[in-house]
C-alpha positions in Angstrom: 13.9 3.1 22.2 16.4 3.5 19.5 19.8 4.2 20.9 20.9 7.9 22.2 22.1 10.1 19.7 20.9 8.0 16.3 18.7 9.3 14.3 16.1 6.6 13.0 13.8 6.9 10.3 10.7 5.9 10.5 9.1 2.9 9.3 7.0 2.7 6.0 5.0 0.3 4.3 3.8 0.5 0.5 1.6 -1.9 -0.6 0.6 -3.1 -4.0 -2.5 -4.0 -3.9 -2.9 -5.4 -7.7 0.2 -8.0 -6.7 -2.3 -10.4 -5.5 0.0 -11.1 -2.4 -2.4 -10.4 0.7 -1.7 -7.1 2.7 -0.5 -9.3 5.7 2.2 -10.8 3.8 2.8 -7.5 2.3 3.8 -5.7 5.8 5.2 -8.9 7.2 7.9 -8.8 4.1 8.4 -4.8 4.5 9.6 -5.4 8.2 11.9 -8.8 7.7 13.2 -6.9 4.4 14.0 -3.5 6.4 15.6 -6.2 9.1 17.6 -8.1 6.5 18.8 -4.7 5.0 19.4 -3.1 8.4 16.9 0.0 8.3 15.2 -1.3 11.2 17.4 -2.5 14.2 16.5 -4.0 17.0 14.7 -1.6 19.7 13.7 0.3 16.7 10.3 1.5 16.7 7.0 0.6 14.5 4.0 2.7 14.2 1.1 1.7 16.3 -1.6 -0.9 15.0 -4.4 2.2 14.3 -1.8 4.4 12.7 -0.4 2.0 10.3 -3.6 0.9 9.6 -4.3 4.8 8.4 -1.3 5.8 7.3 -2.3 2.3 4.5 -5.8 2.8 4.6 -6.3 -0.5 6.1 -8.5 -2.3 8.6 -6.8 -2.7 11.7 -7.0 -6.1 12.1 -4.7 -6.7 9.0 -2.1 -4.8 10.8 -2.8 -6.9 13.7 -2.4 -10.1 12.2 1.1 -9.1 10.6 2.2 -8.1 13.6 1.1 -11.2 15.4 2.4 -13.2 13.6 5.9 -11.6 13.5 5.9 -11.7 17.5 5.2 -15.3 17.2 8.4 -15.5 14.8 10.5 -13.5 17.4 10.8 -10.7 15.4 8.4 -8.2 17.4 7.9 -7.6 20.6 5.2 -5.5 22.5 5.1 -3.8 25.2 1.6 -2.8 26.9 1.3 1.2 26.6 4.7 2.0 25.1 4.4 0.4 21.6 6.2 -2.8 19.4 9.3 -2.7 19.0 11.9 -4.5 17.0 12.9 -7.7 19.1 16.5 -7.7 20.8 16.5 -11.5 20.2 19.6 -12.3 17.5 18.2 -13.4 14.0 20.5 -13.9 11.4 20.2 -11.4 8.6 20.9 -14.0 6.3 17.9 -16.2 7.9 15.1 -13.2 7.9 16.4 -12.4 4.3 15.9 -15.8 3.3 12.5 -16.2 4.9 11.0 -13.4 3.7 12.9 -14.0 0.2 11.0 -17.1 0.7 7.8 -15.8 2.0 7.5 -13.3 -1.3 8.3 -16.3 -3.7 5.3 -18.3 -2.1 2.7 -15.2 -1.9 3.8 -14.0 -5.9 3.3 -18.1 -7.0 0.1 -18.6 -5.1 -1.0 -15.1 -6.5 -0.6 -15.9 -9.9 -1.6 -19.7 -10.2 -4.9 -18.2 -8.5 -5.3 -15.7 -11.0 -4.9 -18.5 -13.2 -7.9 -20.4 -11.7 -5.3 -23.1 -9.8 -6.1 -23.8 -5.8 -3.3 -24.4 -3.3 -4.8 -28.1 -3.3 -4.2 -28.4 -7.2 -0.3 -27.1 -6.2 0.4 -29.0 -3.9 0.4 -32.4 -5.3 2.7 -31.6 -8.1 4.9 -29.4 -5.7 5.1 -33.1 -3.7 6.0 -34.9 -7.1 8.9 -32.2 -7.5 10.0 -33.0 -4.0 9.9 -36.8 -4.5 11.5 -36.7 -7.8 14.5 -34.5 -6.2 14.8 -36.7 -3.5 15.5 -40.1 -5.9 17.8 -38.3 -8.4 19.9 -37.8 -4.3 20.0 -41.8 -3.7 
């Protein structure tokens, strides 16, 4: 679906899997990152759920959940027997880069105050304080 005479690369995903960020995230960040930085257009192309799945060596149902979850954000679309496809729908490359800026900030926090024997419970509450704080220091 890519547009007549335009030579598109295709998509591909490396994942680190020591980051601590979960695979998910991972693939969800490659394809708002190749959005924000224009490698993938819209109408462009992404391998299907089984071969990404072993092109990472992955269980499919990883790959299914990141895609799933960026057709609920608009970003993918499917289409029954012909593949997924970036969506036509406009985003703002300035939005998608912040999100998934966003996104990768969140996963590499949570990722390290877990390896540092935090839960998201135990960051929460002083994330709240942060946010209350902020807002007084505005009135």
């Amino acid at each position: 679906m890519s547009p007549a005479g335009t030579s598109q690369k295709p998509f591909h995903c490396l994942l680190d899997l020591k980051s601590g960020v979960p695979v998910y995230r991972q693939i969800i960040d490659q394809v708002m990152g190749g959005i924000a930085a224009g490698t993938l257009a819209a109408g462009s192309q992404l391998p299907t759920v089984r071969q990404l799945a072993v092109d990472l060596s992955i269980n499919p149902n990883t790959v299914v959940r990141a895609y799933r979850e960026l057709e609920i954000r608009g970003v993918l679309e499917t289409q029954q027997g012909t593949g997924t496809f970036i969506s036509h729908q406009k985003v703002k490359r300035d939005q998608v880069e912040r999100q998934r800026r966003l996104t990768q900030l969140v996963g590499e926090f949570t990722a390290r105050a877990g390896a540092a024997g935090f839960t998201l419970q135990e960051l929460i509450e002083p994330l709240q304080d942060m946010q209350n704080d902020v807002e007084k220091t505005r009135r």
